[in-house]
C-alpha positions as CSV (number, residue, x, y, z in Angstrom):
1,X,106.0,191.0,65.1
2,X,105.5,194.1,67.7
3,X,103.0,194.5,70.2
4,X,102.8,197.6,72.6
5,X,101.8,197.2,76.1
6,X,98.5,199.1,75.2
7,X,97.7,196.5,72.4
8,X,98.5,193.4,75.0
9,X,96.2,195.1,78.1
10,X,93.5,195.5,75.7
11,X,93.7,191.6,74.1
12,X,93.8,190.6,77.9
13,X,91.6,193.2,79.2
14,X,94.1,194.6,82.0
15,X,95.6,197.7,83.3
16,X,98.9,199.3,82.5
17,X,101.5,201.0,85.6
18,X,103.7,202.5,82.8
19,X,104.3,203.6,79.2
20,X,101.7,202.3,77.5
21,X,103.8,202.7,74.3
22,X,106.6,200.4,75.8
23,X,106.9,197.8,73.3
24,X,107.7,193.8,72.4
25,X,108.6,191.5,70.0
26,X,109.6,187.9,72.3
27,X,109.3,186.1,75.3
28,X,111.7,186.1,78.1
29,X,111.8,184.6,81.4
30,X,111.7,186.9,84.3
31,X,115.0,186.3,84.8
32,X,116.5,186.4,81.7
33,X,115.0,189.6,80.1
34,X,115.9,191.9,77.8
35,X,115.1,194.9,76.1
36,X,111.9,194.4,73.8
37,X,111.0,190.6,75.7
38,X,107.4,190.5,77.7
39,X,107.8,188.5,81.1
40,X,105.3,187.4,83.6
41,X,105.5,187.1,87.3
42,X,103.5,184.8,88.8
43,X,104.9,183.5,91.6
44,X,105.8,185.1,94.7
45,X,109.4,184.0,95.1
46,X,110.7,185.1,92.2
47,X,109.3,188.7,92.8
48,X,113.1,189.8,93.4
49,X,113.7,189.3,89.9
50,X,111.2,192.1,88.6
51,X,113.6,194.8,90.3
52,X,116.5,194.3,87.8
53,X,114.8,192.5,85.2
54,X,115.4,194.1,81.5
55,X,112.1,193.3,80.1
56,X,110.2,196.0,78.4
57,X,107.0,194.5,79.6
58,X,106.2,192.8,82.5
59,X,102.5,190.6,83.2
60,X,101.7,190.7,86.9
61,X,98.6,189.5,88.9
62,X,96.3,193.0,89.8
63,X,96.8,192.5,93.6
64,X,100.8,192.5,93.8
65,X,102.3,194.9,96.0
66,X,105.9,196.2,94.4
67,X,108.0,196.6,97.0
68,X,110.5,198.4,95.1
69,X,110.9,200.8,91.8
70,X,110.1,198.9,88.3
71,X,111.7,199.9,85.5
72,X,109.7,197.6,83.1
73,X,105.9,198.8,82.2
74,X,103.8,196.5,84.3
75,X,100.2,195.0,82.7
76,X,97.9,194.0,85.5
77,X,95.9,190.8,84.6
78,X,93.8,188.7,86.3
79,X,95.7,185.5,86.0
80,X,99.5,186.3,84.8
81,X,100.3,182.8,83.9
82,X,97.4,182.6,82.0
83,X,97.0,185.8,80.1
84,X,100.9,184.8,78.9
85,X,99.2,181.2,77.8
86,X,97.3,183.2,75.6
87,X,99.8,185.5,74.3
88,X,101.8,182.8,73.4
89,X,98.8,180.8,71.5
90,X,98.0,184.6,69.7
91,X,102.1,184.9,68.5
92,X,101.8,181.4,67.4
93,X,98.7,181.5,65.4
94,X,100.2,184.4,63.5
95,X,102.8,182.4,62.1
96,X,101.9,181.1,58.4
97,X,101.5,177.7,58.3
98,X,102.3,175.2,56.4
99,X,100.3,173.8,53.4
100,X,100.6,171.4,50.3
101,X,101.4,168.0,49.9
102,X,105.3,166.8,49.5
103,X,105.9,164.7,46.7
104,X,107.8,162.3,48.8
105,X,104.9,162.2,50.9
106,X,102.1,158.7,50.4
107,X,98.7,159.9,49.5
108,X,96.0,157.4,48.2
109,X,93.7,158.1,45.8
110,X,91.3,156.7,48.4
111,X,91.8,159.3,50.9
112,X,90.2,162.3,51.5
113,X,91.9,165.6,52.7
114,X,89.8,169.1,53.2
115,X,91.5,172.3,52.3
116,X,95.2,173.7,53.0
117,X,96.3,170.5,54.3
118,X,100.2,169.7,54.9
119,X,101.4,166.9,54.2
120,X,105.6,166.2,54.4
121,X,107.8,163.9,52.7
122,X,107.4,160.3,53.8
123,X,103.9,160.6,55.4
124,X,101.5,157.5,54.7
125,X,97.8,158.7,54.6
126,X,96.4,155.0,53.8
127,X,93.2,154.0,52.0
128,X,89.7,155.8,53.1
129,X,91.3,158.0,56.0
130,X,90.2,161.3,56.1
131,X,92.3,164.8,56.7
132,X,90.2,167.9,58.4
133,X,90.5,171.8,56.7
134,X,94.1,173.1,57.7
135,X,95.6,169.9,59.3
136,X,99.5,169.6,59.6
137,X,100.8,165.8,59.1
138,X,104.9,166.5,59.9
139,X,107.1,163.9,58.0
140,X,106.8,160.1,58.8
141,X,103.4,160.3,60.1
142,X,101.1,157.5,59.2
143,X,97.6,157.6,58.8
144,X,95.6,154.2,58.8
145,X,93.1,152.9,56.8
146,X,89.9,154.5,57.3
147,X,91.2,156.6,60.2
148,X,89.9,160.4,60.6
149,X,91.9,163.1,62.0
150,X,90.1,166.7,62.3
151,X,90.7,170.1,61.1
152,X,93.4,172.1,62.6
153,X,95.2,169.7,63.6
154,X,99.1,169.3,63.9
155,X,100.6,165.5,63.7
156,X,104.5,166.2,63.9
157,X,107.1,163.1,62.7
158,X,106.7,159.7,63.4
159,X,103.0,160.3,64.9
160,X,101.1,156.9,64.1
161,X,97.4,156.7,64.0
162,X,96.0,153.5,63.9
163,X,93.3,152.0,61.2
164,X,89.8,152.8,62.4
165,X,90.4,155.5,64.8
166,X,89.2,159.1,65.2
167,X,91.2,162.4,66.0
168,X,88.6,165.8,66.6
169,X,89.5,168.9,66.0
170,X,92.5,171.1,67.0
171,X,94.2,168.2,68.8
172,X,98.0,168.2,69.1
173,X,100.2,164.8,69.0
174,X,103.7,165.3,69.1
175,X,106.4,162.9,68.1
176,X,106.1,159.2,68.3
177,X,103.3,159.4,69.7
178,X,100.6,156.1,68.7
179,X,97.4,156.1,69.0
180,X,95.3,152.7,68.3
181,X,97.8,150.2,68.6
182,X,96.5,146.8,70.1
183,X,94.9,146.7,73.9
184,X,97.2,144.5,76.0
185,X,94.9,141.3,76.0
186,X,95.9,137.7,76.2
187,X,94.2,134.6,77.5
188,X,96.1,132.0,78.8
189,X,96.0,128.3,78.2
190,X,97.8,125.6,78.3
191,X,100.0,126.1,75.2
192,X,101.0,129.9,75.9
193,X,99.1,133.0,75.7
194,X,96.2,133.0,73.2
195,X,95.5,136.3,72.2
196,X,92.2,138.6,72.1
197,X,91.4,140.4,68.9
198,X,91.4,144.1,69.6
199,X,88.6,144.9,67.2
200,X,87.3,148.4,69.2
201,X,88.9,151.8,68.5
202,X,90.8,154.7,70.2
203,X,89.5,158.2,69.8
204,X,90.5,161.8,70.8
205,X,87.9,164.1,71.5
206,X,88.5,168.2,70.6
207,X,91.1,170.2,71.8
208,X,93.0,167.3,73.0
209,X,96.8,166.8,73.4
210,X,99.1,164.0,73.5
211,X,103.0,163.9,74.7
212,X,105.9,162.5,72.9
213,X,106.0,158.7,72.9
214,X,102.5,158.3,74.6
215,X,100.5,155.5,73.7
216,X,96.5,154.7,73.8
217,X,95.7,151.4,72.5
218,X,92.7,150.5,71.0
219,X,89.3,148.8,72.9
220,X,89.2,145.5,72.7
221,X,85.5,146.3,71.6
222,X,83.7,150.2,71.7
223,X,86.5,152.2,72.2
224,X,89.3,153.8,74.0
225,X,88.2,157.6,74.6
226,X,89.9,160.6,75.8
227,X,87.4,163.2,76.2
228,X,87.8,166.9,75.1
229,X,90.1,168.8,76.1
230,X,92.5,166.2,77.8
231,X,96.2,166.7,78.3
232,X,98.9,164.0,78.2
233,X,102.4,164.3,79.2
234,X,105.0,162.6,77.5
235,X,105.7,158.9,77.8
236,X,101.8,158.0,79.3
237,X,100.3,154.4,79.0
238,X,96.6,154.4,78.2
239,X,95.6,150.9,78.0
240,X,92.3,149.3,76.2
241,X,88.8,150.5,76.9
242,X,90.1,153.2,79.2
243,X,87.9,156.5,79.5
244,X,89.5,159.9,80.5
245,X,86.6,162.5,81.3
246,X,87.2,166.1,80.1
247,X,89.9,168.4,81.2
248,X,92.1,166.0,82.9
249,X,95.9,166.2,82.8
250,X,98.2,163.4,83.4
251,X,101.9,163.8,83.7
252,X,104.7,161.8,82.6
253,X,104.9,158.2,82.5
254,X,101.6,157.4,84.5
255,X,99.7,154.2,84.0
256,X,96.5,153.6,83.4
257,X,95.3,149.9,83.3
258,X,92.3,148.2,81.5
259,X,88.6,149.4,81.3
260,X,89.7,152.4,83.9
261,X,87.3,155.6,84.4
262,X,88.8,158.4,85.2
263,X,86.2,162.0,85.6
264,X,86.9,165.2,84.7
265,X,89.0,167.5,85.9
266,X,91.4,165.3,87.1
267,X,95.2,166.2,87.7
268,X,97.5,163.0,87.7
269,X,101.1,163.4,89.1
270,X,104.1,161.4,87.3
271,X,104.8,158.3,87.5
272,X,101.6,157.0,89.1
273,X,99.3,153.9,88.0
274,X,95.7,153.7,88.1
275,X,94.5,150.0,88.1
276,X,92.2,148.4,85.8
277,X,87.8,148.5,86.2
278,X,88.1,151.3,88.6
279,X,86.2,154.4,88.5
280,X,87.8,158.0,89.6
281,X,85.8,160.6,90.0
282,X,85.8,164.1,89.4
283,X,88.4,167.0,90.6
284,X,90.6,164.1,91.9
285,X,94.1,165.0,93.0
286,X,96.6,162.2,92.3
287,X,100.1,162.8,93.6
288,X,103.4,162.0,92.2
289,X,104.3,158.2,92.3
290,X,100.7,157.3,93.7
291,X,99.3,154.0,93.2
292,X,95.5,154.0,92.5
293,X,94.2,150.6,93.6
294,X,90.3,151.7,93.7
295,X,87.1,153.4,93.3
296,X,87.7,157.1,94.1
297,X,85.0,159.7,95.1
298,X,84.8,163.1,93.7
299,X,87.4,165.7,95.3
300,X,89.8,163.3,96.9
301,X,93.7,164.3,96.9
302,X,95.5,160.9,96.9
303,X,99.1,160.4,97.9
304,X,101.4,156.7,98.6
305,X,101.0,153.5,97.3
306,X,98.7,152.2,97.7
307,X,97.5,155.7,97.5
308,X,94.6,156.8,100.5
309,X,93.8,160.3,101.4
310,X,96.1,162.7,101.9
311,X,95.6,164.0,105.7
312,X,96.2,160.5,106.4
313,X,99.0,159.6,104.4
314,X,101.1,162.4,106.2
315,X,99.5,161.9,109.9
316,X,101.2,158.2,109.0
317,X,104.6,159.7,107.8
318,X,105.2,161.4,110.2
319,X,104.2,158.2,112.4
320,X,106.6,155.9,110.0
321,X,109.6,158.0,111.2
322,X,108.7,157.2,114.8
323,X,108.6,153.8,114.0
324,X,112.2,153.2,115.4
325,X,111.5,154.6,118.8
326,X,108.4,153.0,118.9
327,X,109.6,149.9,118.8
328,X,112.5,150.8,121.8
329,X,109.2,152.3,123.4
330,X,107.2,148.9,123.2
331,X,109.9,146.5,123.5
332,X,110.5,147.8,127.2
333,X,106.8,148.1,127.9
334,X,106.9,144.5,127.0
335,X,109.9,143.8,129.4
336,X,108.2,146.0,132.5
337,X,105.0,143.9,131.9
338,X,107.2,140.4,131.9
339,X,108.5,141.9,135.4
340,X,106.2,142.8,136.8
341,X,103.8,139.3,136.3
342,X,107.0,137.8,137.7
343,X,106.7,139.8,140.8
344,X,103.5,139.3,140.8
345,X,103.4,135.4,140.8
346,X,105.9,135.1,143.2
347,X,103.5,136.7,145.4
């Protein structure tokens, strides 16, 4: 599929420095391109690349400044990065999907599915669940009893969705991903760990995506809920009764404990934890590796663990690497003081 430069300024509304006739059929990095490839620059340090790059097309921001000749036709845009985010989602909705329903594939007669469904060989659509207009379940998928999943969906292999729960529409969970197994609750006594009946759900607003291997478990009552348009990194723990408010990302193998609120907007580095019956507010900033361990107002940018604000979690940093001189410092203030009372008393 071929798209000229005039075609792609017009879809994203920008401006062309160029031939306007220049034209593409794939994606290339910056670095890597080649005759017929679109690019996009959108950061500054790899501006050296658009001066030899053999792209035909290149997607800049409208403010940058060559400094040099381009031989690739540029297309101005307000947001580069963005505009090739939607490129990309136009390419791939062009591509003919995949419909009907494998023989080797477990359908029950109980089970409703809307129209040009897929369905591959060894999926497991169980009694009463029901299948949205244009949905893709990949091979291997299993779909419990009584459990809905939207329309336009895509469920690739291995994806498990438990009995009960709910998937909206145009939601992506990629491979191995489970949604709806049990909430990790157990009450001890004196013979062991008795456990608690998860008897709640997990649902998945619209437009939602889930990461390989990520996991939401079900409420122990209500329900589990990730909010439209959330985004989840592979390998992420969401545990019972959770809520995630709309448009929030979390990256890779973050935490999130029991009965947690976390607001909209949120960005969530790797590998932090959020603690159980806390609320985070909206447009928080987590960074990498941070440990959430409480309530969080709105706008906060949160770094360490435990995690506190970040103008002062670097003012102390850059205090922790004094900490060896410090203690020099203070141990011979302590030893002036013991002289000096010792002068003193003999006085």
């Amino acid at each position: 599929m071929e798209f000229t430069a005039k075609q792609i300024a017009d879809f994203l509304g920008g401006q062309i420095d160029g031939d306007e006739n220049a034209a593409v059929s794939s994606f290339a990095k910056i670095e890597e391109g080649k005759p017929g490839a679109l690019s996009f620059l959108s950061n500054p340090k790899y501006a050296h690349y658009l001066y030899s790059t053999q792209s035909s097309v290149v997607l800049v921001n409208r403010d940058f400044k060559p400094e040099q000749p381009v031989s690739a036709t540029l297309v101005r845009v307000d947001n580069a990065y963005e505009s090739l985010a939607r490129l990309m989602g136009l390419y791939a909705s062009m591509k003919p999907a995949r419909t009907g329903i494998s023989s080797l594939a477990s359908v029950s007669d109980k089970a409703r599915l809307g129209k040009d469904v897929y369905v591959g060989p060894f999926a497991v659509i169980e009694d009463g669940a029901v299948i949205g207009d244009n949905t893709q379940i990949y091979p291997h998928v299993t779909v419990g009893e009584g459990a809905v999943v939207g329309s336009e969906c895509i469920l690739y292999p291995h994806v498990t969705v438990y009995y009960g729960c709910k998937v909206g529409n145009r939601c992506i969970l990629h491979a191995g991903s489970v949604l709806g197994a049990d909430g990790f609750g157990f009450a001890p006594s004196p013979a062991g760990y008795q456990k608690i009946p998860q008897i709640g759900i997990a649902e998945l607003e619209d437009d939602v995506e889930i990461g390989a291997n990520t996991c939401i478990d079900r409420s122990t009552m209500g329900r589990t809920v990730i909010h439209k348009g959330v985004k989840l990194d592979n390998m992420v723990q969401v545990a019972h009764n959770v809520e995630v408010g709309d448009n929030t990302v979390i990256s890779a193998q973050s935490g999130i404990a029991g009965s947690a609120k976390i607001g909209q907007w949120c960005m969530v580095g790797g590998q932090s934890g959020i603690a159980g019956h806390i609320t985070v507010g909206n447009k928080v900033n987590v960074c990498a590796q941070t440990g959430v361990m409480g309530d969080t107002p709105d706008g906060q940018t949160l770094m360490g663990y435990p995690g506190f604000a970040l103008r002062g979690f670097l003012r102390s940093s850059v205090v922790f690497k004094r900490l060896p001189d410090m203690e020099k410092e203070m141990n011979d203030l302590k030893k002036e003081i013991q002289e000096l009372k010792a002068k003193l008393e003999e006085k």
